[in-house]
N, C-alpha and C positions, 0 to 999 in steps of 0.2 A: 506451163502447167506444173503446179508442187505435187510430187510423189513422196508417199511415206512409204515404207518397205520394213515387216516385223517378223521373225519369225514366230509367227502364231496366228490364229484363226481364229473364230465365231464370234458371237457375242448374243444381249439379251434375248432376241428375238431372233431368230436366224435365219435370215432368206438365203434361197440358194440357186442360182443359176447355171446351168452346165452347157460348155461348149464341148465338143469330142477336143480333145488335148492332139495336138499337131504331134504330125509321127518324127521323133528325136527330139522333142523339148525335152528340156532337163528340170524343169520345174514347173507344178501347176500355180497356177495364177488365179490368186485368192482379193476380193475386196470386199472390205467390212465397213459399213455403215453403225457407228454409235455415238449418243451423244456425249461426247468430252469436252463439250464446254454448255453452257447454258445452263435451264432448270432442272434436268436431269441429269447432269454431270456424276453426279455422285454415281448410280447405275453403268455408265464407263468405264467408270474405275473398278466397280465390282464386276464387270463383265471381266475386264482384261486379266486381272487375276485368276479368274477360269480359263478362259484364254488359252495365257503363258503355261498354266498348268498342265494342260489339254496339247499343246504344243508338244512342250518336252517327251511328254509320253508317248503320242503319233513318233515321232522322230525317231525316239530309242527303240520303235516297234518296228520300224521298216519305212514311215511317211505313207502316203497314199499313194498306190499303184506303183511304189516304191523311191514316189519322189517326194522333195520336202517341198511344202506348200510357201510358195511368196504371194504378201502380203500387200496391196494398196489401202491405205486408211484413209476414210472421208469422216466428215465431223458434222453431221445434222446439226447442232446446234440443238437438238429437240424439235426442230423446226418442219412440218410436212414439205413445204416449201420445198428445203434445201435437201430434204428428203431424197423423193422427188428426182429432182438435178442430180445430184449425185450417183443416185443408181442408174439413170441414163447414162451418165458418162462414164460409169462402170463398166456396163454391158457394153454400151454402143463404142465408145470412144476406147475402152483400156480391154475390151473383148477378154474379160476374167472368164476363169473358170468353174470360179463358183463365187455367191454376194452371198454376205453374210450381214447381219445386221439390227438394227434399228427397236426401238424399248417399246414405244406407247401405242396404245391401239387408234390414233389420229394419224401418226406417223404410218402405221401398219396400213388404215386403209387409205392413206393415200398412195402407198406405195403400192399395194395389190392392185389398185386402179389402174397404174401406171404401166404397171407389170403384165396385166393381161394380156396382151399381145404378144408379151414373148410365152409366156407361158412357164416361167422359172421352176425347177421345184423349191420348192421354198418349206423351210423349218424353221415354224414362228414358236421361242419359248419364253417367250413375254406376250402383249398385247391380249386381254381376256374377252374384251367386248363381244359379246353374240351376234353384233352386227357382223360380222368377220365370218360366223360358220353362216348364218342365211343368206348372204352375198358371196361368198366364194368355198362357202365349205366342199361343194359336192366336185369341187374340182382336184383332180385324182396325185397332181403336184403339190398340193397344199399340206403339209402337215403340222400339226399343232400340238404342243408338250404342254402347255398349263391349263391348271384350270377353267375355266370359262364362267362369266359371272356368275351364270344362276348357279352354277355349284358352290362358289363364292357366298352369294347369299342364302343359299340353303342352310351351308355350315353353320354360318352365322347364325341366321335365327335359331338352329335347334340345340347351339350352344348355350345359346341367351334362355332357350325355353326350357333347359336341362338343368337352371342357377335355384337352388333353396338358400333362403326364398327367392322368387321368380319377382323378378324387377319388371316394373309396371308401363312406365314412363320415359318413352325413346325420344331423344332427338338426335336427326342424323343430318349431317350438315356434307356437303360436296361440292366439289372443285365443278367448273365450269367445259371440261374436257369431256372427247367420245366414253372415257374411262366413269368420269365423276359421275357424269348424266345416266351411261346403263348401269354404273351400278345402283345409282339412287334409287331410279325407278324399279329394279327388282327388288332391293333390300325392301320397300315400303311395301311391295307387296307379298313377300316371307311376312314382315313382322306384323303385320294388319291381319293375316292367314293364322299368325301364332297364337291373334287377341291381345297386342301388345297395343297402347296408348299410342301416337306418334304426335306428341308434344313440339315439333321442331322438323320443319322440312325446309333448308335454305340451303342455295349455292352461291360460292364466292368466287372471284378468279383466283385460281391457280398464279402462285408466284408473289402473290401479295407480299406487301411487307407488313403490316397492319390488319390484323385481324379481332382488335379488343370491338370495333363494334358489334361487328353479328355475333361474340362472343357473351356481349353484355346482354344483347337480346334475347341469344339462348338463356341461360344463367336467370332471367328473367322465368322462363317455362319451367322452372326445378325439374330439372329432369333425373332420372332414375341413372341411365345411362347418357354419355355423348357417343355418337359415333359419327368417324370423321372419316371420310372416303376421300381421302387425297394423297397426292405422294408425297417424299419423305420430309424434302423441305419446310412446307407449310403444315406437315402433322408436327415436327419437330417447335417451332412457330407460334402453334394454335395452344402446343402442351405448356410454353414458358409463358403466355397468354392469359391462359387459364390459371397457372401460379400467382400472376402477377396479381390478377384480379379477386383472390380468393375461391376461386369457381371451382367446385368437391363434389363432384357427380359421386353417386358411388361405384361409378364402373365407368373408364375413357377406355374406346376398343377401338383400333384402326384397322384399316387394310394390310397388304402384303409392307408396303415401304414401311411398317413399324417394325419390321423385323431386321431393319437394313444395320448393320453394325453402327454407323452413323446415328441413328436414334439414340443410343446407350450414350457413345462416346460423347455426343454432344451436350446430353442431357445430364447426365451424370445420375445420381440419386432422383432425379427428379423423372427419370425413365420408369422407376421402379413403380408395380402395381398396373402401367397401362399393359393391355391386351393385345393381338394383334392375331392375324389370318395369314398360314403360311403355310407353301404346298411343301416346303420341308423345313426341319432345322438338325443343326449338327448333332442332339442328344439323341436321334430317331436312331434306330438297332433292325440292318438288313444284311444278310448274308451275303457273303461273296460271290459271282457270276460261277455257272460250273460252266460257262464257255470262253466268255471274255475274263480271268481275273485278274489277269493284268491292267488292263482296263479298269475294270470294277470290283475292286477288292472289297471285303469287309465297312460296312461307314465308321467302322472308328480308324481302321488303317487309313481312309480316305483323307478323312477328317485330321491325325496326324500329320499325316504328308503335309496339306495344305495348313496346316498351324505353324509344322516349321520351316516352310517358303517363307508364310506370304508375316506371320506372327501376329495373325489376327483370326478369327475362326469365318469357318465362310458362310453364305447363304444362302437359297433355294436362287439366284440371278447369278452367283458365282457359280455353283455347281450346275443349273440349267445349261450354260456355257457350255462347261467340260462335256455334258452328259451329250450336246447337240453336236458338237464338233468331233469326240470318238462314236458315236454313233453313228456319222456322214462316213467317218472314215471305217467303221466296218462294215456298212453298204456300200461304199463303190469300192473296199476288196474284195467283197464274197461277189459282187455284179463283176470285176474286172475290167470296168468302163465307168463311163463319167454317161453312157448313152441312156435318156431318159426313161424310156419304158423299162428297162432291166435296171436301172437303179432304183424306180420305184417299186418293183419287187421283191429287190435286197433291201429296201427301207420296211416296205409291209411285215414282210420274214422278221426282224429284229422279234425274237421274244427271251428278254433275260430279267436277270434278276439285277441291281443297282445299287451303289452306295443310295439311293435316294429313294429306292422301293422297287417293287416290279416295272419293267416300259416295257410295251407293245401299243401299235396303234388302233385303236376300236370304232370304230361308229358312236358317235354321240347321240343327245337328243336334241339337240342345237341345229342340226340339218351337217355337221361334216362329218367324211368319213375316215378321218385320221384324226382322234385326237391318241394322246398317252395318258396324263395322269387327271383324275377326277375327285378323289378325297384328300382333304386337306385334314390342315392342323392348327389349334388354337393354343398359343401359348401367352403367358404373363412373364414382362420382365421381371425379377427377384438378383437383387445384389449383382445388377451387371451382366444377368444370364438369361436366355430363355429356356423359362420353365413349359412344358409341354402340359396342360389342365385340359383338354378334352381334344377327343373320346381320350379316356383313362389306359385304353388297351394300347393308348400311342407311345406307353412307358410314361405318362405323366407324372408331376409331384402335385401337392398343395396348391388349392386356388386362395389365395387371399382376397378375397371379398365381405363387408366393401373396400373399398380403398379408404386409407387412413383420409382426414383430410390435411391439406398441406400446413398445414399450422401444428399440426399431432406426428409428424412422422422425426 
């Protein structure tokens, strides 16, 4: 059996399972479930830099319960499947102390499925599906940091409903995952609710490499807007697609993975003017913790720090990261145990202030009773950056709409 050993913790979604730590170990025993290789690979990589981030800091702070956490890494591949396998032989086989882990909300419920019987507590800051809170919300280990669709698509629409002039004619096109399917089905009923046209309702699979037909058949419906509910690879994909073909919506808006640095860097100029849905970005302005500041200092201190690590700026999967793994780690030092009912306690207690906003966990409308954060942000890439265009109180700049078309920019 191949062991990896890191010093660092968490990643996109964080499950978490806790044994009581044997009296005289000298380290807790951490395994992280993410994909580093396959279609979400990229997500890995931005976990790990939160991560490493998150690590260092725990360390120079004391570690957890005063020790430094070791690391087992397993590699879903993306895969529920391997998913799955992996956090068995986690818990059952390598008896961690805490699983951390796994991005997609496919991935997530198969693993909560799995997971039921032990009962993990678990801190998911990825996976949004609503399936997620009406299947396991009301269970008291479960807690949840991101948005959840229909907040997702609330934003959405009442962004799109807020545009002078107000764009008529949607098509929204989705990946064939638990992700693509809930969000389609909410976004169509926000934008039908707003009185919006919905010129275009198609799913592809995820992963494609070839997406100029359903591209061609949109582009066919002239649409006002395209909206494209997939992660990052095939929004990156769909957008050099769309170039190729001449296809000039006057507005292309994606979900969270358009805000993934990878979108810009790959795209280059051709980034510029798309839209994207994002529960944070680096230009957002929150005060420093008056409990934890070490921890969570000012978001532009944050924001520094992690610019001259990692030399690239981070992202609401990067920072989720950090924000889930010192967060575990100021609940089970204010609990003094890893013992589940009193670390669920110290988890509920958290109420501060973040580089990434206020966290505390609330009652949803979704059916769970741990989520954190509910309002998002929409921004448009401009010369490499994202700019923050709604709500305007988010510190926003300049929306540029429509988009030039690709032959005029």
């Amino acid at each position: 059996m191949r062991r990896n050993f890191f010093s660092l913790i968490s990643s996109s979604l964080i499950m978490i399972f806790f044994h009581p730590l044997a009296q005289g170990a000298d380290t807790l025993k951490i395994g992280v479930i993410q994909p580093f290789t396959g279609p979400t690979a990229l997500y890995g990589e931005e976990a790990k830099r939160g991560i490493d981030m998150a690590m260092d800091k725990i360390n120079a702070l004391g570690g957890v319960l005063g020790k430094k956490p070791e690391l087992i890494l397993e590699d879903s591949k993306g895969d529920p499947a391997v998913t799955v396998s992996s956090a068995e032989k986690l818990v059952v086989r390598d008896k961690v102390s805490a699983l951390t882990g796994i991005y997609s909300s496919t991935e997530a419920l198969a693993f909560l499925a799995a997971m039921k019987k032990y009962e993990p507590i678990s801190i998911l800051h990825g996976a949004s599906a609503v399936k997620i809170d009406r299947m396991y919300g009301k269970e008291r280990w479960l807690f949840l940091l991101l948005a959840r669709t229909p907040d997702y698509q609330r934003n959405i629409a009442d962004f799109l409903n807020s545009i002078q002039p107000k764009p008529k004619r949607i098509a929204v096109i989705y990946e064939d995952t638990s992700f693509g399917v809930d969000q389609s089905k909410l976004a169509k009923e926000y934008l039908i609710k707003m009185g919006f046209e919905l010129v275009g309702f198609e799913p592809f699979k995820g992963g494609s490499l070839d997406h100029s037909a359903l591209l061609t058949k949109i582009k066919g419906t002239r649409p006002d807007v395209l909206y494209v509910l997939a992660y990052v690879g095939d929004c990156i994909l769909i957008t050099k697609q769309a170039k190729e073909m001449d296809f000039s919506p006057k507005l292309l808006i994606g979900p969270t993975s358009v805000g993934m640095p990878e979108f810009s860097t790959s795209l280059k100029k051709d980034a510029d003017y798309v839209c994207g849905l994002d529960a944070w970005i680096p230009s957002a302005r929150f005060p420093a913790s008056a409990q934890y500041p070490k921890f969570y200092p000012q978001t532009d201190d944050w924001v520094t720090e992690y610019k001259r690590r990692f030399n690239k700026e981070p992202n609401w999967y990067s920072s989720f990261n950090y924000l889930a793994l010192t967060a575990l780690t100021i609940a089970i030092n204010k609990a003094g145990t890893t013992e589940k009912e009193k670390l669920i306690a110290a988890l509920e207690s958290i109420d501060t202030m973040t580089p990434f906003g206020p966290f505390k966990f609330s009652k949803n409308d979704f059916g769970s009773i741990h989520q954190a954060f509910k309002s998002m942000v929409v921004f448009q890439w401009q010369k490499g950056e994202k700019v923050v265009i709604w709500p305007q109180k988010s510190g926003g700049g300049k929306f540029e709409y429509p988009m030039p078309a690709w032959d005029k920019r």
